[in-house]
C-alpha positions, 0 to 999 in steps of 0.5 A, spaced: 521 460 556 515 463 553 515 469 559 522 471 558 521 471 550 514 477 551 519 480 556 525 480 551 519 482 546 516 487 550 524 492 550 525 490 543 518 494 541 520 499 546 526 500 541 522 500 536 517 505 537 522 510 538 523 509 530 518 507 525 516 508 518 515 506 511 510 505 505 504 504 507 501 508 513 496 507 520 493 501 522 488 500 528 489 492 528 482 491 526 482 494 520 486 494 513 492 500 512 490 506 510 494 509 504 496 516 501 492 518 495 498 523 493 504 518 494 499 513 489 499 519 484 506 519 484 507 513 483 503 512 477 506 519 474 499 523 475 503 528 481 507 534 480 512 534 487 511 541 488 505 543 489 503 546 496 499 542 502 495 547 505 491 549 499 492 548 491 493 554 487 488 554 481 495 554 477 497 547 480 490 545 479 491 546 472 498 542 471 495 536 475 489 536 470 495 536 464 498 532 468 492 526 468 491 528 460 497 525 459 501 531 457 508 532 459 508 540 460 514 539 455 510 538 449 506 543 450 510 549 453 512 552 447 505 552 443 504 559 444 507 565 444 502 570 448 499 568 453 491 569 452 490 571 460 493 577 463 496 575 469 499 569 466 506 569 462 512 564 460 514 565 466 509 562 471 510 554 471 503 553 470 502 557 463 503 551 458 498 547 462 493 554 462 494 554 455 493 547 453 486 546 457 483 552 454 484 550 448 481 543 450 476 547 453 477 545 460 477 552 463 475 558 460 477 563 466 474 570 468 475 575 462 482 575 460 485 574 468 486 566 469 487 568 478 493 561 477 496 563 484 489 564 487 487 558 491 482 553 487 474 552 490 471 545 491 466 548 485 471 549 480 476 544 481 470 539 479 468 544 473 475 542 471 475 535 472 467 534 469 470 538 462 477 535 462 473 527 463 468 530 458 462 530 461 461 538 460 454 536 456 451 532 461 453 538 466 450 543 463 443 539 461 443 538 469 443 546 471 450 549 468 454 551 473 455 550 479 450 544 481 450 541 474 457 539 474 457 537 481 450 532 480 454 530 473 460 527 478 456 524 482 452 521 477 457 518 472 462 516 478 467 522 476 468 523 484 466 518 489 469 522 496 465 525 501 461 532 499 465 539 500 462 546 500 462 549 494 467 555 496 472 550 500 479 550 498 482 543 496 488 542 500 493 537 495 490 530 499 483 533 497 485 534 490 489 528 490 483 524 493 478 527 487 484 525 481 484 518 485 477 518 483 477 520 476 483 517 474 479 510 474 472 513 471 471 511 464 471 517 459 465 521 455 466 522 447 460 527 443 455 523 439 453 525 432 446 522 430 443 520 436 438 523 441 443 523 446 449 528 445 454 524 448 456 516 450 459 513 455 467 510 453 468 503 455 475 506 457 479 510 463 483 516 463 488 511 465 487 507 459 486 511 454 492 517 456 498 512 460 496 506 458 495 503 464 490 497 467 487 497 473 486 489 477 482 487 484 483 480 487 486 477 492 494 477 492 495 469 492 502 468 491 508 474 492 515 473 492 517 466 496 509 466 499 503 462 496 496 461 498 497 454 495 500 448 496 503 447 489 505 453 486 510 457 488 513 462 484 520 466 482 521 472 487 519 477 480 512 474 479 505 476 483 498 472 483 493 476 483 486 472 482 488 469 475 492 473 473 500 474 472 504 480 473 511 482 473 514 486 480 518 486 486 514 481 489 518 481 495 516 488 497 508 485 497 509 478 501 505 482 507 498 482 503 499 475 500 491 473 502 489 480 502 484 483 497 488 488 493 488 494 487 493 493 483 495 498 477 501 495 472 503 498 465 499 494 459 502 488 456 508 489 452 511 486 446 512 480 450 505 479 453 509 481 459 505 486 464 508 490 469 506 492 476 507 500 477 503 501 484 498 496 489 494 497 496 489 493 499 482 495 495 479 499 499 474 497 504 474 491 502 479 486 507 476 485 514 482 484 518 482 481 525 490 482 529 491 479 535 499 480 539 502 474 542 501 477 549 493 477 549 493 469 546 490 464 552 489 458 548 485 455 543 481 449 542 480 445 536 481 452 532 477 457 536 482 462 538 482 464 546 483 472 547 484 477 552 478 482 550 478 490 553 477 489 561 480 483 561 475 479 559 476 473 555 473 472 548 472 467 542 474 468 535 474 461 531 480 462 527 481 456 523 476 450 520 477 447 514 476 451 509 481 456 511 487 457 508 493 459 512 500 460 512 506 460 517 512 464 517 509 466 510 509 459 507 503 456 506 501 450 512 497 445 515 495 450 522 495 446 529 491 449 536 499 449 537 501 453 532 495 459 536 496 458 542 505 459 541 503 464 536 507 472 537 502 475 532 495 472 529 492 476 523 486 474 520 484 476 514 475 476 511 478 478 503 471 478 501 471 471 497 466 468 501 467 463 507 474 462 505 478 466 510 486 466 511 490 466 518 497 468 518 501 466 524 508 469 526 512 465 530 518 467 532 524 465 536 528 470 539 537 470 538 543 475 540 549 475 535 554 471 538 560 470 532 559 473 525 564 469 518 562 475 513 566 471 508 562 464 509 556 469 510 556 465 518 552 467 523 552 463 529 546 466 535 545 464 541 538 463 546 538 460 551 543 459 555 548 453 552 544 453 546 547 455 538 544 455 532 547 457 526 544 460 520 547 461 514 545 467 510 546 467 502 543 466 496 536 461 495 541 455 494 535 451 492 533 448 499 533 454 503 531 461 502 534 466 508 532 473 508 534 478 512 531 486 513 531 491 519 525 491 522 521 496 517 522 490 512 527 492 508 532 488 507 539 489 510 546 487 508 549 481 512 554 487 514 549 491 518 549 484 524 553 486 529 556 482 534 550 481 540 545 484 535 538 482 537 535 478 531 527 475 531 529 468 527 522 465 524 522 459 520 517 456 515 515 449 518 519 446 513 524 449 514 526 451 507 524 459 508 528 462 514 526 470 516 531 473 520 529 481 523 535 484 525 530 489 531 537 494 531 537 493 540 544 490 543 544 486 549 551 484 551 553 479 555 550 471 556 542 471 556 543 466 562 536 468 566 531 474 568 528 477 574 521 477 572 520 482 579 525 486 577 523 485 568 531 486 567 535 481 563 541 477 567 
């Protein structure tokens, strides 16, 4: 059973490789998702869409900057009625967010030209983001223009990523990854009547100009998923740490016992905070994923792998300090469970010598007969055996969810007769994972050729 399961598996990937996608990007199977800085930007208001890949012009520059201040060009556009720049007029999309931060004095240009189609340098994106964060006093005391500016970043957090040469032209993923920076970096304020002429803020461009916090801790319960035994949550309520937020904790399931960052709208009237925008915390999750055709065995919690070269390793997986669940829902793991697994995912989030594991165990069905009015769905696999599977709403003893296989969710309609599904459930039985793969097999799945590797 189990081979002719790897082998239905093994044309099932094969299909799915053909078409992937999603939110999240790139993984190497021992290391956390990497994330696009200009889609987080996005999402939390501080992007403009139009800006070029290949180099940011000086213009687009300064809109982001704006953008990051928490100005909508909207309210700024009609401040002036000449252009203090020569080669910047109404027209150009980047006019009101010039005019705006050379009133603040952010950017000061050369003479009466501001060059805003001109690709922007390393060296004075950074003089932008030190002035518009106001650390221009800093900057100067540390050697002006370009070296104070750059060491004030440095020292203050302002910029975190790896250096540049100061001639270098931003592409948008550089630039986003230095407002990615900055957003988060708390802000400067003059200091009358003291030796210092400056004092740090204890508030964030985020904070202070978007009303928006920022949290890290591990994902404890999102959606129908729980690193508890008792808690369990509605499907609009997120755990992280301690703390409660508001969002579509369905879409999140996947990082629960993940160490994340999550940025949510500051509390309403209501108490209520809502998230905007989560990833895992950078750096900060060690993952260890292994696929159900390297799996040889386990005992008493030590997982047996095949390694590169075919060689067997070790790795203890479970011990009584681990926090495991199966299927998404939180359960007490046997030897079993690893050794019958389809996928282990290991997780060190940081917490010390509490790990969690996560096993994926599911059983392979073919669409057989479908009742769209009862929302029925009968399979078949293996041969003479039926299953029936109910899909509807959580009816307070079974929750059943249905996506594609990118993990959005999908309507009952979308199964079609002889369909192949990944059906996983929860050990309890009240949680049931239904993947529709987007392969059909026609025909009774009655036995295989393993010589041949085709189904019978």
């Amino acid at each position: 059973m189990k081979c002719f399961r790897r082998l239905l598996l093994l044309l099932i990937s094969a299909a799915l490789l053909l078409n992937v996608g999603g939110t999240f990007a790139e993984t190497d199977g021992n290391a956390e998702p990497k994330h696009s800085h200009i889609g987080k930007l996005q999402a939390l208001g501080l992007w403009a869409s139009d800006v070029s890949a290949d180099a940011v012009t000086r213009g687009d520059f300064a809109r982001l900057m704006t953008a990051m201040l928490g100005m909508d060009e909207l309210q700024i556009e009609t401040v002036a009625d000449e252009s203090r720049f020569s080669d910047l007029d109404k027209e150009n999309k980047a006019y009101a967010a010039v005019y705006f931060l050379s009133e603040k004095g952010v950017l000061s240009g050369d003479g009466d030209r501001f060059y805003p189609e001109r690709p922007i340098t390393y060296d004075e994106a950074v003089k932008m983001l030190v002035c518009a964060l106001g650390y221009e006093t800093a900057a100067r005391e540390n050697g002006g223009y370009p070296a104070g500016y750059r060491i004030s970043a440095r020292r203050f957090q302002l910029i975190r990523g790896s250096e540049h040469s100061g001639t270098a032209q931003l592409t948008a993923e550089l630039c986003a990854e230095m407002i990615n920076d900055a957003m988060n970096a708390k802000l400067m304020e003059p200091s009358y009547g003291s030796e210092k002429a400056w004092s740090v803020k204890d508030t964030t461009v985020l904070q202070e100009y978007h009303k928006i916090g920022m949290v890290r801790g591990v994902l404890e319960a999102s959606g129908g998923s729980s690193l508890s035994a008792k808690d369990t949550y509605p499907d609009d309520i997120l755990l992280i740490g301690d703390d409660k937020f508001q969002g579509d904790a369905k879409q999140f399931e996947k990082y629960v016992g993940y160490r994340m960052e999550a940025y949510y709208k500051l509390e309403d009237d209501k108490g209520e905070r809502a998230l905007i925008y989560m990833e895992p915390a950078a750096g900060a999750n060690k993952i260890f994923e292994v696929s159900e055709e390297k799996i040889l065995g386990c005992e008493n919690g030590c997982l047996l792998y095949e390694g590169e070269g075919g060689k067997t390793l070790r790795k203890q997986i479970c011990s009584d300090k681990t926090r495991a669940l199966f299927n998404g829902v939180y359960a007490e793991i046997t030897d079993e469970d690893i050794k019958n697994a389809d996928r282990i995912i290991w997780i060190d989030n940081g917490t010390g010598n509490m790990p969690v594991v996560k096993i994926d165990s599911f059983q392979v069905y073919v669409a057989d007969s479908l009742d769209h009015t009862e929302n029925i769905l009968t399979v078949r696999f293996p041969k003479g055996e039926e299953r029936t599977v109910e899909l509807g709403e959580n009816n307070g003893e079974q929750t059943v969810a249905l996506t594609d296989h990118l993990g959005v969710p999908a309507d009952f309609y979308a199964v079609k007769k002889n369909s192949v599904l990944r059906v996983g459930k929860s050990k309890d039985g009240k949680k049931v994972s239904i993947i529709l793969t987007g392969v059909q097999k026609e025909g009774v799945l009655e036995d295989f050729n393993i010589d041949e590797k085709k189904l019978m």
